[in-house]
N, C-alpha and C positions, 0 to 999 in steps of 0.2 A: 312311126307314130306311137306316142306311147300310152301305154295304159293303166289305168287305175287296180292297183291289185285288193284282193279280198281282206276284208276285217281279221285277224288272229281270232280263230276259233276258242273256244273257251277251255277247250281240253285237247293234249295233245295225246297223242295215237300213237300205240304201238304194235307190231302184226307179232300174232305169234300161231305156231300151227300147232292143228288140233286134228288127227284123224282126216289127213289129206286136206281140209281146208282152212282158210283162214279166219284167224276170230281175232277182233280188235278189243283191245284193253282199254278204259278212259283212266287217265289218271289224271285226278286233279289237279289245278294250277297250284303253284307255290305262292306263295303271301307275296312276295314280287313282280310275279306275276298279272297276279291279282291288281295293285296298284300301276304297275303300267299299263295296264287296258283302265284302270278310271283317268289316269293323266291321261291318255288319247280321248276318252269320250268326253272329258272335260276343255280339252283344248276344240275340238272339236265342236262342241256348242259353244264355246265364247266365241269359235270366228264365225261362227252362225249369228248369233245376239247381237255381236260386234255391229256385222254389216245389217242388220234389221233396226237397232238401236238407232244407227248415224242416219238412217232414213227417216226414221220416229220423231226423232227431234226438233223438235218446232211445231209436229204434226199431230203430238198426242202427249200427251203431259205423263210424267214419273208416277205420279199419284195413280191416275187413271191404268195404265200398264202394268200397275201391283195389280190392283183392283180386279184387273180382268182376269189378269196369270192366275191369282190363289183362286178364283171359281172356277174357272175351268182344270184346274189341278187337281180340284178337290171332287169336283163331277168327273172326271178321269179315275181316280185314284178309287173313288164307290163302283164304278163300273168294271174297272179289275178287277177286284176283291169278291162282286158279284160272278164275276164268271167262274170267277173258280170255286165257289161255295154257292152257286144256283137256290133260289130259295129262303134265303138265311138273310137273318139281317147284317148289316156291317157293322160289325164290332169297334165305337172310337175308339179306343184303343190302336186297335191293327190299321185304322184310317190316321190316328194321331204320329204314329211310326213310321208310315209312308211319308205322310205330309211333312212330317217335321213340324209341323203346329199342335199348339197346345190345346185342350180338349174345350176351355173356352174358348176360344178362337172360332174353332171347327164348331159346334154350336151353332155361333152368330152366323156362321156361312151357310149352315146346313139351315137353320131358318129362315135365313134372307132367301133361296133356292126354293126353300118349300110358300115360299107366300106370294113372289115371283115369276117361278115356273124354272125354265132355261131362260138365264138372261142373253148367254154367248151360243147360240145354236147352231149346228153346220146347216150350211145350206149347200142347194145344189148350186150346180154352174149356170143356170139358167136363171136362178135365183138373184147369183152373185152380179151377173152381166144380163141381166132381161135383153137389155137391146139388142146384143146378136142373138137372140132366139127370134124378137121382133124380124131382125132386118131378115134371117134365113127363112120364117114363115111367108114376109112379102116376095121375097126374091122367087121364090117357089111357086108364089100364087101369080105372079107374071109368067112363069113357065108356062103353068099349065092354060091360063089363059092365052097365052099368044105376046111373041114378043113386039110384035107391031101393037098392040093397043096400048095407045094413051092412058087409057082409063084404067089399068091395072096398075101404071105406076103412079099413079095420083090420086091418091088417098082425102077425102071430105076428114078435117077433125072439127072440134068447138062443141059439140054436144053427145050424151048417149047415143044416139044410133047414129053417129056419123061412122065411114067405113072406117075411119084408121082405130078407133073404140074397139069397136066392134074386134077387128082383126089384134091386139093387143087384150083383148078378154079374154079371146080363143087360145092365146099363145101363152100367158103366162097367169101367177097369180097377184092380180094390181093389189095386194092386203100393204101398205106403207109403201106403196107406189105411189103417185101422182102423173098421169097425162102428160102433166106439164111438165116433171119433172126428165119423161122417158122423151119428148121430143126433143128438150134443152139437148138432152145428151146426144140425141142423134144429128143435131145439128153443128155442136162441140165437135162430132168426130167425121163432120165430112160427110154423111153416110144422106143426108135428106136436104132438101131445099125448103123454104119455108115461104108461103104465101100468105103471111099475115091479113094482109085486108080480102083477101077472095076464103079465109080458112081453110087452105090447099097444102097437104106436101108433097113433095115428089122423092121419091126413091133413088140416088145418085149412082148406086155401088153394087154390086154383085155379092158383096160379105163385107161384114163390119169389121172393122179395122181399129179397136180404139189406141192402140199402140203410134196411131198415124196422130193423133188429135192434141190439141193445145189444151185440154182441160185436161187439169191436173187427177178428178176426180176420176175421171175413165181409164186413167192409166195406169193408177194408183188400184184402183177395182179388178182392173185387168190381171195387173202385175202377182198381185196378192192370191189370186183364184189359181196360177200358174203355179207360186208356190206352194200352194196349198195340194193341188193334184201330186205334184212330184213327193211332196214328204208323203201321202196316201201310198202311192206305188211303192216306195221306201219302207215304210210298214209292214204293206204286205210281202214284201218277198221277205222281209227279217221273218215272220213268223208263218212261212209259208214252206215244204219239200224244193229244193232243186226241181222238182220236173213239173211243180207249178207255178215258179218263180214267170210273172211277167218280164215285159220287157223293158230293161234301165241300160245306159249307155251313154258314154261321152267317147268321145274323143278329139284331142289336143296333142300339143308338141309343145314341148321345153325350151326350143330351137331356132325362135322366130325372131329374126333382124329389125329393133327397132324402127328401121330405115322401109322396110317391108310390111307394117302394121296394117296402111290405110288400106295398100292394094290386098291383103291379106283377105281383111273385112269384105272387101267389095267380091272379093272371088266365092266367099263361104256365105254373103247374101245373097247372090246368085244362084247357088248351088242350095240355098235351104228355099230359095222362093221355087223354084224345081221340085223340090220334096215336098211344098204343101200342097202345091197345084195336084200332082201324083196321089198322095194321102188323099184327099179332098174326092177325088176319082174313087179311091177304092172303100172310102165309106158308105157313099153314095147309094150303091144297089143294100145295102144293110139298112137303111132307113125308111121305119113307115110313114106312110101317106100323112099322119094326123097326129098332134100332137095327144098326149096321155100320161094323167098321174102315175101309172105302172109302170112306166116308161123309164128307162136309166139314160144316164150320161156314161160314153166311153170316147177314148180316143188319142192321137199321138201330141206330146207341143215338141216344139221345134225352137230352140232358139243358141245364141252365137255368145260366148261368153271371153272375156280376159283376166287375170288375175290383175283386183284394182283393189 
């Protein structure tokens, strides 16, 4: 099986001894050097962009994706700059240098920001997919009530204190939500039944699955929340010691017989749908009773990839 090997470190190491022990020299990269480590992290993000871009297309206009990239670049780029100089205002200048924008430019950004607020803001994962917070808070409130009863999986909606309101208040923050909106989607993906003329839903699933659903929008939601955690962990082990480095990992093979692809697939869905049920188990006893704004998001994804 093979493996992904580590980045070229930015300075190479030399041992030399000193009084019985060893002491490492840094000596800097040569100017060659130098330019092959930006050809790698430039090749590197174009086949990132690459495959982000050919998804975009159709989905989100050239215009719009400038528009997002320079604000978020430029709120990236002040919040560097603050960390390393705590207290101090940021200098356009040293913001104009990073950015590569002109100090009119950064201006119009940094007042459009300040009259605004955050237009692009992270959110949480719960945030991102309300509905599996929904479906794990119901799923759980059938535990505890009993799996023979009816009435824990069929939820009254259509007005404020109906219970499925009510149970969707407690779970998440409806602010640019709509009712209407979170039910669509849970019907979208399989996960509810819907009793229109009685105002009834029923609960179908154990865990929300929007990867299973024909709307485009839950998968898309999904999809995106997935790659967003992996670049986070990616992050943080770049500027984090080896012995706090979380955990990152693939592994693949270079070796695989076209003729062997489909059974390939079926053997490592198999074997990951094994690993979530397992996962799934060992987070279980870590989770409290209720949900809470203090409360974090953690956890493993799991998925099967091919070079396409």
């Amino acid at each position: 099986m093979a493996r992904a090997l580590p980045l070229q470190a930015h300075y190479d190491y030399t041992i030399q001894r000193t009084v019985g022990r060893e002491k490492e020299i840094q000596m800097p990269l040569t100017k060659d050097e130098h330019l092959q480590d930006a050809a790698m992290l430039t090749r590197a993000v174009e086949n990132v962009f690459r495959k982000l871009i050919r998804f975009l297309v159709g989905r989100m206009s050239l215009v719009k994706l400038q528009e997002m990239i320079r604000f978020i670049y430029v709120e990236e780029a002040e919040n560097n700059i603050r960390v390393e100089n705590p207290g101090k205002n940021v200098p356009l200048t040293r913001l104009a240098l990073i950015t590569g924008l002109d100090t009119r430019t950064l201006l119009h950004v940094k007042k459009k920001l300040a009259l605004e607020g955050k237009v692009y803001k992270q959110q949480y994962l719960k945030d991102l997919t309300p509905e599996s917070a929904i479906v794990e808070a119901w799923a759980d409130q059938i535990q505890l009530i009993g799996q023979g009863s009816e009435g824990s999986s069929v939820l009254t909606y259509g007005n404020e204190n109906s219970e499925f309101e009510k149970l969707v208040r407690s779970t998440i923050s409806t602010r640019g939500i709509t009712i209407h909106s979170i039910i669509h989607r849970l019907v979208a993906t399989n996960s509810i039944e819907q009793d229109k003329s009685r105002k009834l839903l029923k609960l179908i699933v154990d865990e929300f699955s929007p990867y299973l659903s024909n709307d485009e929008a839950n998968v898309v939601n999904a999809a995106f929340s997935a790659i967003s955690n992996l670049i986070s962990t990616i992050e943080y082990n770049i500027n984090s010691p080896n012995e706090q480095k979380i955990f990152q990992r693939q592994s693949w093979t270079f070796r695989l017989k076209p003729s062997d692809q489909l059974q390939f697939r079926e053997t490592m869905r198999q074997f990951l749908q094994g690993a979530d049920k397992l996962a799934r188990q060992k987070i279980r006893p870590w989770e409290r009773d209720e949900y809470g704004a203090d409360l974090i998001t953690a956890g493993i994804g799991l998925y099967y990839f091919e070079d396409m």
